[in-house]
DRENPA-3360 file (N, C-alpha, C; in nm, 2 decimals, always signed):
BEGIN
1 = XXXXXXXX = +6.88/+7.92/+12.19/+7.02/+7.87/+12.20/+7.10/+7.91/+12.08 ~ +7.05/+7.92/+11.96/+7.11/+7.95/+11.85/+7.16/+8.05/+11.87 ~ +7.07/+8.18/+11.91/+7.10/+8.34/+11.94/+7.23/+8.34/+12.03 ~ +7.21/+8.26/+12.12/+7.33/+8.28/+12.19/+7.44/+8.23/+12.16 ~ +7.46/+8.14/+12.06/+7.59/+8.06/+11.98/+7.62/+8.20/+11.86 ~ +7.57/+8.27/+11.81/+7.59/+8.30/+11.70/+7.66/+8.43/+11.70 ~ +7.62/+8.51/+11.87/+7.69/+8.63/+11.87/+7.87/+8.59/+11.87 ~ +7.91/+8.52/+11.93/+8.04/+8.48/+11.94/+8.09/+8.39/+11.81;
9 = XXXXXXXX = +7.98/+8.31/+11.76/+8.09/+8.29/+11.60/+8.12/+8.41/+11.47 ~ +7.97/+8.53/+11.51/+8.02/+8.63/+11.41/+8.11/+8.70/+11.52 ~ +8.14/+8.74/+11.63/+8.29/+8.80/+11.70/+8.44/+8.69/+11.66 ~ +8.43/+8.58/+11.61/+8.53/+8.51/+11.58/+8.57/+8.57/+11.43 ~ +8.46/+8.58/+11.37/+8.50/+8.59/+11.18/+8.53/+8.75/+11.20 ~ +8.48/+8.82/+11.28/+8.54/+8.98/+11.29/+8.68/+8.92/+11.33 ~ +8.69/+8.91/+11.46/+8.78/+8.89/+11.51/+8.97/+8.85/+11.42 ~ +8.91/+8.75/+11.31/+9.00/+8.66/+11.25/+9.01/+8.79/+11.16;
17 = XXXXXXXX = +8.92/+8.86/+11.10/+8.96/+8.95/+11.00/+9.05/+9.05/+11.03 ~ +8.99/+9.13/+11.17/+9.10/+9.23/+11.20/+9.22/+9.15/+11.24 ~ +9.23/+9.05/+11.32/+9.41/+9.00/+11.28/+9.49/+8.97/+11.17 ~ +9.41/+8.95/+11.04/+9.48/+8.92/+10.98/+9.54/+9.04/+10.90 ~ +9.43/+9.15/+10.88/+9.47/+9.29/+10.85/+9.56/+9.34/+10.97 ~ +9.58/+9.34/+11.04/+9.69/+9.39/+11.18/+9.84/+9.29/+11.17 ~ +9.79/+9.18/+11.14/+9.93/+9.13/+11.09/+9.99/+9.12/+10.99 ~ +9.93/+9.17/+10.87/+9.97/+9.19/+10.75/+10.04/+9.33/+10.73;
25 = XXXXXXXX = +9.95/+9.43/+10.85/+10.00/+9.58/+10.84/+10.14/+9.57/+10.89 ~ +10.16/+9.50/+11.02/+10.31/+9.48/+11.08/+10.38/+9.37/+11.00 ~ +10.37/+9.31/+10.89/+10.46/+9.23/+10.84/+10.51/+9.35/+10.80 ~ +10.42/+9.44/+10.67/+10.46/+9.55/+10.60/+10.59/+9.63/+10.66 ~ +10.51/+9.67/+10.76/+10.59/+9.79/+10.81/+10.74/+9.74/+10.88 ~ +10.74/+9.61/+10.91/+10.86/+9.55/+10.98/+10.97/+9.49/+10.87 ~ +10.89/+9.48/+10.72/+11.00/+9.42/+10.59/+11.03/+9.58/+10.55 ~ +10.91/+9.71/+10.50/+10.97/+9.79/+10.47/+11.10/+9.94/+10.48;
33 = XXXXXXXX = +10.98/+9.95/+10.63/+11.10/+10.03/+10.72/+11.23/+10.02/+10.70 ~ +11.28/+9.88/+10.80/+11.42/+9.85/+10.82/+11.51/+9.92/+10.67 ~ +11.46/+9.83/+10.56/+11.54/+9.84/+10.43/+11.50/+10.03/+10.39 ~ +11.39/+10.05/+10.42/+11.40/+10.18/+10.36/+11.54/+10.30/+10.49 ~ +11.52/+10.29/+10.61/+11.63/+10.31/+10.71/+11.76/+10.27/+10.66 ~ +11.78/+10.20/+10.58/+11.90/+10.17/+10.55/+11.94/+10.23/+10.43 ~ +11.87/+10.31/+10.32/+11.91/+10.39/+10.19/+11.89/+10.51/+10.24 ~ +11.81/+10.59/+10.28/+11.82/+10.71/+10.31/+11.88/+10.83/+10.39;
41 = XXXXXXXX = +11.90/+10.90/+10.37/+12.01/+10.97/+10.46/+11.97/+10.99/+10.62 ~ +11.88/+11.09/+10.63/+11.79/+11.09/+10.75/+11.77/+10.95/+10.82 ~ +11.78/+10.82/+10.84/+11.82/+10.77/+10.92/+11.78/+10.74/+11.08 ~ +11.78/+10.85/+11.13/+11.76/+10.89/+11.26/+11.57/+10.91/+11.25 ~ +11.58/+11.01/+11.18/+11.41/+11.04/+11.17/+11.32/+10.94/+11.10 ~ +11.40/+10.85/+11.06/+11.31/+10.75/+10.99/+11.29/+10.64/+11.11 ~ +11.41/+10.60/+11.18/+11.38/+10.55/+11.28/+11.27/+10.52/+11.37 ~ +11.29/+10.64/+11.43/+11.22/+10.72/+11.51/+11.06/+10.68/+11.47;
49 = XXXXXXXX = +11.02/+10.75/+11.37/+10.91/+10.68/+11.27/+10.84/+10.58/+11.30 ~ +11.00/+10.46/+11.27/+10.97/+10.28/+11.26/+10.92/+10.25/+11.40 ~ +11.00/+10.32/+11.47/+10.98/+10.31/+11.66/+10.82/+10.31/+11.65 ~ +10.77/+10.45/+11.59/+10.62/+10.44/+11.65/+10.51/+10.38/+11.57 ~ +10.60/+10.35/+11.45/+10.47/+10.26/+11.35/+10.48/+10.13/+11.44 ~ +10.61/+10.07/+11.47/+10.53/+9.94/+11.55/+10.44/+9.97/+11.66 ~ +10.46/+10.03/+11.75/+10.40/+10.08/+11.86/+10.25/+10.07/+11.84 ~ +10.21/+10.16/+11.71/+10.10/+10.15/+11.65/+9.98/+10.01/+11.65;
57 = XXXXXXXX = +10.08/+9.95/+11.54/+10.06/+9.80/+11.49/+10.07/+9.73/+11.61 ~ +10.14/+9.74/+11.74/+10.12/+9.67/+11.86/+9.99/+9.72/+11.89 ~ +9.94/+9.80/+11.91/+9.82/+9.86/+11.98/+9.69/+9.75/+11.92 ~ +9.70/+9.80/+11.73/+9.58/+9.70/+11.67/+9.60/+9.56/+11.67 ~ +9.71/+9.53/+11.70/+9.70/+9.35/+11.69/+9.65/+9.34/+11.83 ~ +9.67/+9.42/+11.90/+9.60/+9.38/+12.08/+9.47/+9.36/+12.06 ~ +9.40/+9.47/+11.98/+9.26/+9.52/+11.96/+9.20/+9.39/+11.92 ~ +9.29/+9.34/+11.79/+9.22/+9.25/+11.71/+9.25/+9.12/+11.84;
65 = XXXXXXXX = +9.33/+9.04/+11.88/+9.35/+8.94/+12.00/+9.21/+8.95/+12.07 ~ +9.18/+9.11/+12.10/+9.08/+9.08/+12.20/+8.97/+9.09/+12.17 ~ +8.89/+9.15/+12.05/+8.82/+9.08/+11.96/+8.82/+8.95/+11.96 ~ +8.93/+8.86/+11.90/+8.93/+8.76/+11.85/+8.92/+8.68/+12.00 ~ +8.98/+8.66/+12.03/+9.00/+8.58/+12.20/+8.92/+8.61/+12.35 ~ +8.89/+8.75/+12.32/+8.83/+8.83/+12.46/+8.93/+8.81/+12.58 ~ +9.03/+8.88/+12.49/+9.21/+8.84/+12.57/+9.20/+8.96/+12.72 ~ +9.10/+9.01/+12.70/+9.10/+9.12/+12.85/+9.06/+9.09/+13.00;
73 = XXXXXXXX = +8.89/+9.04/+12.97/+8.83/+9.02/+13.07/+8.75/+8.86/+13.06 ~ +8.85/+8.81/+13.02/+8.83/+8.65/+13.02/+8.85/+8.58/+13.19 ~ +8.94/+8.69/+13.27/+8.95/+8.66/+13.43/+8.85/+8.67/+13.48 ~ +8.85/+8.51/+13.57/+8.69/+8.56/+13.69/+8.75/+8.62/+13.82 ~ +8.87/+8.62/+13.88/+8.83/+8.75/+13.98/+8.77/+8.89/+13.92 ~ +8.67/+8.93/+14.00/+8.63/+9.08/+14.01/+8.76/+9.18/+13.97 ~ +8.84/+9.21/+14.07/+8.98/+9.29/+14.04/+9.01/+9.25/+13.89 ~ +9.06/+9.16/+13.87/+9.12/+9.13/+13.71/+9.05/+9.18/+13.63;
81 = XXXXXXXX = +8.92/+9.14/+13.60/+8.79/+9.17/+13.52/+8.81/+9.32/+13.52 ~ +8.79/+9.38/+13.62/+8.78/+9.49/+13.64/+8.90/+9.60/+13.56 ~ +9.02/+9.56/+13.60/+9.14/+9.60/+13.53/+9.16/+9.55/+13.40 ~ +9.10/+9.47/+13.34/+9.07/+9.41/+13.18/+9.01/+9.48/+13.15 ~ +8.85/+9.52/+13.22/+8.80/+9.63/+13.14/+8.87/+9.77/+13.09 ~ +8.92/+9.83/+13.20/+9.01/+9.90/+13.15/+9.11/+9.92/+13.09 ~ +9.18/+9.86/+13.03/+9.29/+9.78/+12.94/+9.22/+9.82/+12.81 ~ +9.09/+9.69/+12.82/+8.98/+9.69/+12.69/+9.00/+9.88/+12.62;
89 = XXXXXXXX = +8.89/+9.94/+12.73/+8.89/+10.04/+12.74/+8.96/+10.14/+12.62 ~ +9.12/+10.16/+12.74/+9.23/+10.23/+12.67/+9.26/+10.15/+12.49 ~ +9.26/+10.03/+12.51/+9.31/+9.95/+12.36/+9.23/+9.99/+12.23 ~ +9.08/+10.04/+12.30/+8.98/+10.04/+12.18/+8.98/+10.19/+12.12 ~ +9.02/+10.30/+12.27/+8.99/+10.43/+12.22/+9.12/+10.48/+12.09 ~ +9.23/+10.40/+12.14/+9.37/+10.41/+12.08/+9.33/+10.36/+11.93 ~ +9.27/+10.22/+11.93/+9.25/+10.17/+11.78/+9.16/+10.29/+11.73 ~ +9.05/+10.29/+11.78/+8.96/+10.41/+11.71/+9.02/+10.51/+11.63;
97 = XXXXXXXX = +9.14/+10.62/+11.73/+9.20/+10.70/+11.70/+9.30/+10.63/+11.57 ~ +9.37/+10.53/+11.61/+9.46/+10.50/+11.46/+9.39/+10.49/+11.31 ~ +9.26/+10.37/+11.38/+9.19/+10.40/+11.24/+9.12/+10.51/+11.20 ~ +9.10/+10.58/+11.25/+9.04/+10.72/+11.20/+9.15/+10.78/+11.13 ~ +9.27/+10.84/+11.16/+9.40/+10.89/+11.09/+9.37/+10.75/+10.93 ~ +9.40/+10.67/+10.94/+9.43/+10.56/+10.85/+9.35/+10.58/+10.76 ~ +9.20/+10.64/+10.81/+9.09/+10.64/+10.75/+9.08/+10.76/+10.61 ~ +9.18/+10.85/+10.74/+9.18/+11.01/+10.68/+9.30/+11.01/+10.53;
105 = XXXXXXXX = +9.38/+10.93/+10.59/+9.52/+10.85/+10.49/+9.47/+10.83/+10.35 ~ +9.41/+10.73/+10.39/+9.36/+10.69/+10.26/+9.23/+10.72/+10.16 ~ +9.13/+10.77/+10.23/+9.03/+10.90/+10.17/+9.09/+10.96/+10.11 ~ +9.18/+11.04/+10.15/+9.27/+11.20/+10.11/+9.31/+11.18/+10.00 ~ +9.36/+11.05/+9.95/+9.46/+10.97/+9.83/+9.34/+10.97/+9.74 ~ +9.24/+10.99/+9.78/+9.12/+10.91/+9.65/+9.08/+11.07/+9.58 ~ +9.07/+11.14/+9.67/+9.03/+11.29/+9.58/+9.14/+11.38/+9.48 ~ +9.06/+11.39/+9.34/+9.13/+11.48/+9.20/+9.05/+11.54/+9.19;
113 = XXXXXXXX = +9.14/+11.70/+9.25/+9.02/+11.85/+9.20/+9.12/+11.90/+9.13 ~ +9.22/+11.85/+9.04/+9.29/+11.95/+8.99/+9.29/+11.97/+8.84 ~ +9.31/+12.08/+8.89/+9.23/+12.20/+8.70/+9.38/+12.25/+8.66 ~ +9.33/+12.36/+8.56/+9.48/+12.49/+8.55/+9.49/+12.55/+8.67 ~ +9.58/+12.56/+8.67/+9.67/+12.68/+8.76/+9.81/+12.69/+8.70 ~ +9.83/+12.83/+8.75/+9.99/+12.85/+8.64/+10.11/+12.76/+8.72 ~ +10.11/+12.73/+8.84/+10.19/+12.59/+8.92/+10.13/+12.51/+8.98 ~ +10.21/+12.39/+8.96/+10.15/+12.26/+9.06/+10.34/+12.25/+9.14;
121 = XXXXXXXX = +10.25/+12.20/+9.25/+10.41/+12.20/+9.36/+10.44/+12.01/+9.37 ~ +10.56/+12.00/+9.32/+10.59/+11.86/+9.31/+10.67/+11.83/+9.47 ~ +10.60/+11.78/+9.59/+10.69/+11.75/+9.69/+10.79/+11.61/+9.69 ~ +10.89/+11.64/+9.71/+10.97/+11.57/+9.73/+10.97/+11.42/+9.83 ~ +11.09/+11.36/+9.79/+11.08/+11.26/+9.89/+11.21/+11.16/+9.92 ~ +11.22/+11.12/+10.05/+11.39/+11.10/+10.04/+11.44/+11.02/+9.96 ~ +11.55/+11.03/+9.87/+11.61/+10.95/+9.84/+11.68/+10.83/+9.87 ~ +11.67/+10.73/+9.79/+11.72/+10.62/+9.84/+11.87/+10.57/+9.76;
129 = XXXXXXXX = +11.98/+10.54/+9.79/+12.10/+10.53/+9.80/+12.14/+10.60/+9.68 ~ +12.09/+10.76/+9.70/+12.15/+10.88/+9.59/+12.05/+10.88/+9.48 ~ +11.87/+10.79/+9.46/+11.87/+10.73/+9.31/+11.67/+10.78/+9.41 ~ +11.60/+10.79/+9.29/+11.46/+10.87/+9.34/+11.41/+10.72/+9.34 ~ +11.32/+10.74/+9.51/+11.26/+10.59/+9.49/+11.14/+10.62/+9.41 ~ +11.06/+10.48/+9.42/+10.97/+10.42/+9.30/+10.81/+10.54/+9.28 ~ +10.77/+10.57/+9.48/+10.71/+10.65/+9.44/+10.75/+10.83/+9.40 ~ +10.83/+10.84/+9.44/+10.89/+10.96/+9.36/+10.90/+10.96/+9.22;
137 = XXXXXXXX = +10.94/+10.85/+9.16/+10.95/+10.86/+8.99/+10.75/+10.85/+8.96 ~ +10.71/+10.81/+9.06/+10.53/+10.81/+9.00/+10.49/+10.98/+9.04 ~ +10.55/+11.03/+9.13/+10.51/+11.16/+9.15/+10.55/+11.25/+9.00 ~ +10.70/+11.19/+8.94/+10.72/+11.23/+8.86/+10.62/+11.25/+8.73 ~ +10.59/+11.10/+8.70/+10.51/+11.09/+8.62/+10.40/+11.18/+8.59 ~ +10.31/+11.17/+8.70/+10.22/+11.25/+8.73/+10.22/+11.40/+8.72 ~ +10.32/+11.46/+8.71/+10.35/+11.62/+8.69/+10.39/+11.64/+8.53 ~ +10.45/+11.54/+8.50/+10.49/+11.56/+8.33/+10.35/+11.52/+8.27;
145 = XXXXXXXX = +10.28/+11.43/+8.28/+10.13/+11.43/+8.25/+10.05/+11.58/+8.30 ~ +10.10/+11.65/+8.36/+10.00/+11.74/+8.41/+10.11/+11.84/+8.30 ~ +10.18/+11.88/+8.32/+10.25/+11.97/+8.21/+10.18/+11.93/+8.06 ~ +10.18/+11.80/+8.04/+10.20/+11.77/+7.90/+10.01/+11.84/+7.87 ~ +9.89/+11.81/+7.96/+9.79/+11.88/+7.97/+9.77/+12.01/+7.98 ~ +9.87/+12.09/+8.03/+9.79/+12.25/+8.03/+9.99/+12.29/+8.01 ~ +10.00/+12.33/+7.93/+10.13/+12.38/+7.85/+10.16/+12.50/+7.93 ~ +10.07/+12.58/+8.00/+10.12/+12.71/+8.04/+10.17/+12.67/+8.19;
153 = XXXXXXXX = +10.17/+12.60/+8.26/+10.17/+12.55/+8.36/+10.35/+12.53/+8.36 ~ +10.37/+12.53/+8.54/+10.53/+12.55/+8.57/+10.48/+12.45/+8.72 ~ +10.61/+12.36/+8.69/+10.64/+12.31/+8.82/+10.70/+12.34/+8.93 ~ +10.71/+12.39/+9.05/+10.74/+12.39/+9.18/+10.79/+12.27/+9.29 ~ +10.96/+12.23/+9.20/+11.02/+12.10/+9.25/+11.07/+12.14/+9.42 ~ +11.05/+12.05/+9.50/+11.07/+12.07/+9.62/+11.15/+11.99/+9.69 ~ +11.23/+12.02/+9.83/+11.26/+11.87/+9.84/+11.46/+11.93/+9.89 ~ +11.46/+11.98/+10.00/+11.64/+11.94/+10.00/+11.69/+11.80/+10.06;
161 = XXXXXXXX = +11.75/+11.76/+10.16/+11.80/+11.64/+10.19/+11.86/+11.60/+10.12 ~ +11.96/+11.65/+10.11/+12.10/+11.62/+9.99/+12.14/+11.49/+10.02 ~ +12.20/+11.40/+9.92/+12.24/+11.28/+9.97/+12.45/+11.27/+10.01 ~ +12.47/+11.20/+9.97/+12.65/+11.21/+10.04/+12.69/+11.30/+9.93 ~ +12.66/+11.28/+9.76/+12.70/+11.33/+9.68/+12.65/+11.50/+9.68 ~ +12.62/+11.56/+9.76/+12.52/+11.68/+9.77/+12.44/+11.72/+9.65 ~ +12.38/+11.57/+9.63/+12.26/+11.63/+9.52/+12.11/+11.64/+9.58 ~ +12.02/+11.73/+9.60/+11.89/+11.70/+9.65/+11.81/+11.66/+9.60;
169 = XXXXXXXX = +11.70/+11.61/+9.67/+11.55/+11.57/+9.59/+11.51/+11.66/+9.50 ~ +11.50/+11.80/+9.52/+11.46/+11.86/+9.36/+11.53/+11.85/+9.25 ~ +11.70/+11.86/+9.28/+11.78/+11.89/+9.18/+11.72/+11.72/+9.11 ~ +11.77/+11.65/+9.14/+11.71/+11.47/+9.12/+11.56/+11.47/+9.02 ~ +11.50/+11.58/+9.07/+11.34/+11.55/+9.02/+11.39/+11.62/+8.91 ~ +11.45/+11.74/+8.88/+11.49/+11.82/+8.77/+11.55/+11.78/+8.68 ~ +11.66/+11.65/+8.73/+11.77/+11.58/+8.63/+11.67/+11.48/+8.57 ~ +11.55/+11.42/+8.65/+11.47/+11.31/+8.58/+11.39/+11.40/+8.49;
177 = XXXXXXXX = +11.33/+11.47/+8.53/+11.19/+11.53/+8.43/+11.30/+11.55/+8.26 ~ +11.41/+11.62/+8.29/+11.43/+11.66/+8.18/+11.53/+11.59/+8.11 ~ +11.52/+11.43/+8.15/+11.60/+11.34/+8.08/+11.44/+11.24/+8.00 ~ +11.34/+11.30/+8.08/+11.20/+11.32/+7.99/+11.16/+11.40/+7.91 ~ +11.23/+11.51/+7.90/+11.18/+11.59/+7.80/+11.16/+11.71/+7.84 ~ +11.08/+11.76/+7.97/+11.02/+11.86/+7.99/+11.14/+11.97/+7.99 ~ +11.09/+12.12/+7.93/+11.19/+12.16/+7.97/+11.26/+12.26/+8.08 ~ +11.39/+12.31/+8.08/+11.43/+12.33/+8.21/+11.35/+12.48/+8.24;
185 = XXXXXXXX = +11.32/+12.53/+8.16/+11.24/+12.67/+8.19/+11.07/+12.66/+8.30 ~ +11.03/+12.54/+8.27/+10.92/+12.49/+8.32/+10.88/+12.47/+8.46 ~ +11.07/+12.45/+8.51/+11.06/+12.38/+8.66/+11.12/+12.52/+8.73 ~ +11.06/+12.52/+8.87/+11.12/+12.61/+8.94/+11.21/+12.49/+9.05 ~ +11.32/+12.53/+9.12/+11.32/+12.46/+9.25/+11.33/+12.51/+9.36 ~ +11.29/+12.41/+9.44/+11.30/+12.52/+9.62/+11.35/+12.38/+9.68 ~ +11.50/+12.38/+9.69/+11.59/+12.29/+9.70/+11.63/+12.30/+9.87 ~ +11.59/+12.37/+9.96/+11.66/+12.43/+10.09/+11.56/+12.36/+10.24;
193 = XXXXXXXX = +11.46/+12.33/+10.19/+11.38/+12.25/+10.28/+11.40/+12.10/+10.29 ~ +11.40/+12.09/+10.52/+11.42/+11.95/+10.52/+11.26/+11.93/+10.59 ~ +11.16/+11.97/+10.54/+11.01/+11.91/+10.59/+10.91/+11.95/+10.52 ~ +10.80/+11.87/+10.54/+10.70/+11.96/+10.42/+10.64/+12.07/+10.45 ~ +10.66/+12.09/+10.57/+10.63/+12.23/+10.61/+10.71/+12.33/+10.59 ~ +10.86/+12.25/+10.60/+10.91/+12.41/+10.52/+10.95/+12.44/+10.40 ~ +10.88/+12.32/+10.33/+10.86/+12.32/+10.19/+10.78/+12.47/+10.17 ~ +10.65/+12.46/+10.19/+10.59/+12.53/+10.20/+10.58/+12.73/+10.28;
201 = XXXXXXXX = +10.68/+12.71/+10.35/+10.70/+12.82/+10.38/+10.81/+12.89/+10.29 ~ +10.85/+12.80/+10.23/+10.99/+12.90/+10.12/+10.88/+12.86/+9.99 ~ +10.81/+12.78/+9.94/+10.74/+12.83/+9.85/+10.64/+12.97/+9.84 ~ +10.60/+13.02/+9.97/+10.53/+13.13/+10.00/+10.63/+13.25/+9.95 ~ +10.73/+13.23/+9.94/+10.83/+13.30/+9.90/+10.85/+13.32/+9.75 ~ +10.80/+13.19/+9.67/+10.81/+13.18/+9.55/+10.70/+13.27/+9.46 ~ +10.58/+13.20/+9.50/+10.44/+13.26/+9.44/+10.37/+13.31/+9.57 ~ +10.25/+13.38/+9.56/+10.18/+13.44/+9.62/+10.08/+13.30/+9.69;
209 = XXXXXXXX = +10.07/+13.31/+9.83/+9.97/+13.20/+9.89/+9.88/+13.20/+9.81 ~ +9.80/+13.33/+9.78/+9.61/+13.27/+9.73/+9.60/+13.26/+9.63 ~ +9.72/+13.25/+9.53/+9.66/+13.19/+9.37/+9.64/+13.02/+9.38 ~ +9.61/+13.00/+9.27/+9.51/+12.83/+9.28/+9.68/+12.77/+9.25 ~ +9.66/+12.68/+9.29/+9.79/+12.58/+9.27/+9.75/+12.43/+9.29 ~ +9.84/+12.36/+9.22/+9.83/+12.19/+9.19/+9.91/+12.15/+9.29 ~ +9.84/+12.04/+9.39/+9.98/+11.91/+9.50/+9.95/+11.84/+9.42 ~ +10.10/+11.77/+9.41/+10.15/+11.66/+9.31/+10.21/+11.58/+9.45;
217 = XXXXXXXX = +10.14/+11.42/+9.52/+10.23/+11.41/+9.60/+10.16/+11.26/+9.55 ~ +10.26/+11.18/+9.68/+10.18/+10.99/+9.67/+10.04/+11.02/+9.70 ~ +9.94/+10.94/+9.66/+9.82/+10.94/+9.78/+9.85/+10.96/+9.88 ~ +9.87/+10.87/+9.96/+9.91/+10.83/+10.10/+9.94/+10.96/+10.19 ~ +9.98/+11.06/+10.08/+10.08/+11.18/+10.11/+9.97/+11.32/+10.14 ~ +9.86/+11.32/+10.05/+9.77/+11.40/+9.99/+9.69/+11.50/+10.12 ~ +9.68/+11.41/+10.20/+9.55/+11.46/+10.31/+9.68/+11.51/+10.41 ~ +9.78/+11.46/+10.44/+9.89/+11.60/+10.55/+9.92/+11.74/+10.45;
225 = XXXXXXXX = +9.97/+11.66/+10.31/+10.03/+11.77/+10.28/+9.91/+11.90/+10.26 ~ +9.78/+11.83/+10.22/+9.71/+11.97/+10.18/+9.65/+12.05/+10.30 ~ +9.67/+11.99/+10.43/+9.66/+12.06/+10.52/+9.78/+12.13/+10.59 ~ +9.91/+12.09/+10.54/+9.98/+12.18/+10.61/+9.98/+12.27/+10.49 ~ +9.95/+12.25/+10.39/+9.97/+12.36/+10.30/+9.88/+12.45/+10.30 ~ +9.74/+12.44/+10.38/+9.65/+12.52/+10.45/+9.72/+12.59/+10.58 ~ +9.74/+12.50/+10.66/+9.81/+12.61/+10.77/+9.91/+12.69/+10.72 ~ +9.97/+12.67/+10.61/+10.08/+12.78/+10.60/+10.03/+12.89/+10.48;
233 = XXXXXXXX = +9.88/+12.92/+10.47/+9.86/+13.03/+10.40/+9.83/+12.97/+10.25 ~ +9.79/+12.86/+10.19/+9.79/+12.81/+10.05/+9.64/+12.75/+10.07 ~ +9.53/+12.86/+10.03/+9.39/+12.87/+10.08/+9.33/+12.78/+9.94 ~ +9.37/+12.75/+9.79/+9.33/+12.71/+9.70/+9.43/+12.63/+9.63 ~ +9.38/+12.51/+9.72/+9.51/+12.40/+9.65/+9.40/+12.30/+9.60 ~ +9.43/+12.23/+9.49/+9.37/+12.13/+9.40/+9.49/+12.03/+9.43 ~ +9.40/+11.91/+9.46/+9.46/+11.75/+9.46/+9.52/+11.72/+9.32 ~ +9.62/+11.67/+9.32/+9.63/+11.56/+9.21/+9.75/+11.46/+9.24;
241 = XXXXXXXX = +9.70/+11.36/+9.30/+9.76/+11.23/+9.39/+9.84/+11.16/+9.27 ~ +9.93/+11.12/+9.34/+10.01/+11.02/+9.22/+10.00/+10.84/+9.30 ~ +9.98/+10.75/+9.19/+9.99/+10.63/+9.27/+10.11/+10.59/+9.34 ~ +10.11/+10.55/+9.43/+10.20/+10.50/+9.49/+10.22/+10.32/+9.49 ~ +10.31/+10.24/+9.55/+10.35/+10.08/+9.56/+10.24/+10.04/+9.63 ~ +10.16/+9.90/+9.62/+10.10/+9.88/+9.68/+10.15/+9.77/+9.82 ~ +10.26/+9.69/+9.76/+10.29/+9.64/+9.83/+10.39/+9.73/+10.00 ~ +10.42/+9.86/+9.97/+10.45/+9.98/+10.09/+10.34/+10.01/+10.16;
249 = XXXXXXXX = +10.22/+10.04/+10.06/+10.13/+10.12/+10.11/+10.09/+10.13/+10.28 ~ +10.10/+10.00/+10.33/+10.05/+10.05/+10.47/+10.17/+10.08/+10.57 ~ +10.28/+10.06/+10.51/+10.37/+10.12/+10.56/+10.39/+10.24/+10.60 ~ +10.35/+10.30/+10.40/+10.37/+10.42/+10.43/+10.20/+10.52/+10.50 ~ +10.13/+10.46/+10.45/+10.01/+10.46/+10.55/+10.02/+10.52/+10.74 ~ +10.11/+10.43/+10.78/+10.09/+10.45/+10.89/+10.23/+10.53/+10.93 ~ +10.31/+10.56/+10.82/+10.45/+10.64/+10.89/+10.33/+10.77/+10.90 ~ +10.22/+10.83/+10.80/+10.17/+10.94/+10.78/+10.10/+10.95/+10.90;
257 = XXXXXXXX = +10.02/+10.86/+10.94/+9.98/+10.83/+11.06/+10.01/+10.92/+11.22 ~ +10.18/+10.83/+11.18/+10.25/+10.84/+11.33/+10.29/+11.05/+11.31 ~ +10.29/+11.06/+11.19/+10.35/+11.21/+11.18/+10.22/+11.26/+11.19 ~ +10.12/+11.25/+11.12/+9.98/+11.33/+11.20/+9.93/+11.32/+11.35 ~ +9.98/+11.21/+11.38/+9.97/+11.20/+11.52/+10.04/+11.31/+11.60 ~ +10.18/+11.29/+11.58/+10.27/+11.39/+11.62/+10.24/+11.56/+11.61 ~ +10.19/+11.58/+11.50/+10.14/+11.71/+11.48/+10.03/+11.76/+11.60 ~ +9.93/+11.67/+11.58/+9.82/+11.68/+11.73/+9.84/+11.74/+11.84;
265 = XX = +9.94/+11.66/+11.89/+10.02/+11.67/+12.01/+10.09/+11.79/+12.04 ~ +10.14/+11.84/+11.91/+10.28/+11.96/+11.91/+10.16/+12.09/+11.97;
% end
């Protein structure tokens, strides 16, 4: 009797767990988004974004319900049962897939292989009402610490999406570093890209793909960028992750998500 009482109280404490991580992720992403949609220029593509991070977050709070409730095939007709299972099914392969990306998200954020090289590439990131948000100035940080470490070393500021005033994310990262000190000879910029992919295609333009080079991005950011910086010919790139907000993080977590998702697909 015990054995049979026990499988369903530990499916409740799972159950209670993943809901409360699934509703904590959609609080995140439903306080963050909106407000970040509302400073940035882009707009449209952030949207768009928000659209499929809930979508997302709908999928895992289902997961966790039917963990938590056995919200599928709790019907006793045969037919229902039957069509729950499959429901079940589809809900679980989808969470799998999310959390695996999520998984890949935040691994990616935990690895520093970065040494000398004569550049590290600082990516960009949209601006919020004309002014660098919070993790962008930590991206910053992180590159003036990496300068202030290996003196021969040149940054690779990236990043167009001009704001109303037509200033971009690099010119922005250029005006911050060097109201830090660093000087202007140090930074290069590649001011003309609106994605990180074609960040990296006019950087190929800058330096040669196979010398060793530094990503300077958020965590959160680390595991897309160094693979599109792989597909576009940048065969020896060293991590060096900058922290990002904790209170964003699964936000931005799963915007990365919804854009590796998208990539898949393309």
């Amino acid at each position: 009797m015990k054995d049979r009482n026990r499988t369903p109280r530990v499916r409740r404490i799972i159950g209670d767990i993943l809901l409360a991580l699934a509703v904590l992720l959609t609080i995140d992403v439903a306080v963050v988004m909106p407000a970040r949609i509302n400073a940035v220029v882009l707009k449209a593509d952030y949207r768009e974004v928000f659209m499929y991070e809930i979508i997302l977050c709908a999928i895992l709070l289902l997961f966790a319900l039917d963990v938590r409730f056995n919200l599928f095939t709790r019907w006793k007709p045969v037919l229902l049962k039957a069509v729950g299972w499959m429901l079940r099914t589809v809900i679980v392969l989808l969470s799998a897939l999310i959390i695996f990306f999520c998984g890949k998200v935040i691994t990616g954020g935990m690895v520093r292989t970065a040494g000398q090289a004569d550049h590290a590439i600082v990516l960009g990131l949209a601006l919020e009402n004309g002014k660098p948000a919070p993790d962008l100035l930590s991206r910053l940080d992180t590159a003036r610490d990496y300068l202030e470490k290996y003196p021969e070393a040149r940054l690779i500021l990236t990043g167009g999406n001009a704001d109303e005033s037509g200033r971009t994310e690099a010119a922005v990262m250029r005006d911050v570093l060097a109201e830090r000190g660093v000087p202007e000879d140090r930074l290069i910029l590649e001011d003309q890209a609106q994605s990180t992919k074609e960040n990296f295609s006019n950087i190929a333009g800058l330096i040669p793909a196979d010398e060793p080079v530094v990503m300077i991005s958020s965590d959160y950011h680390m595991d897309r960028a160094v693979r599109i910086a792989s597909e576009s010919g940048f065969s020896r790139v060293m991590r060096l992750p900058a922290p990002s907000g904790f209170f964003a993080y699964g936000a931005n977590m799963m915007s990365e998500v919804v854009l590796d998702l998208n990539d898949l697909t393309k």
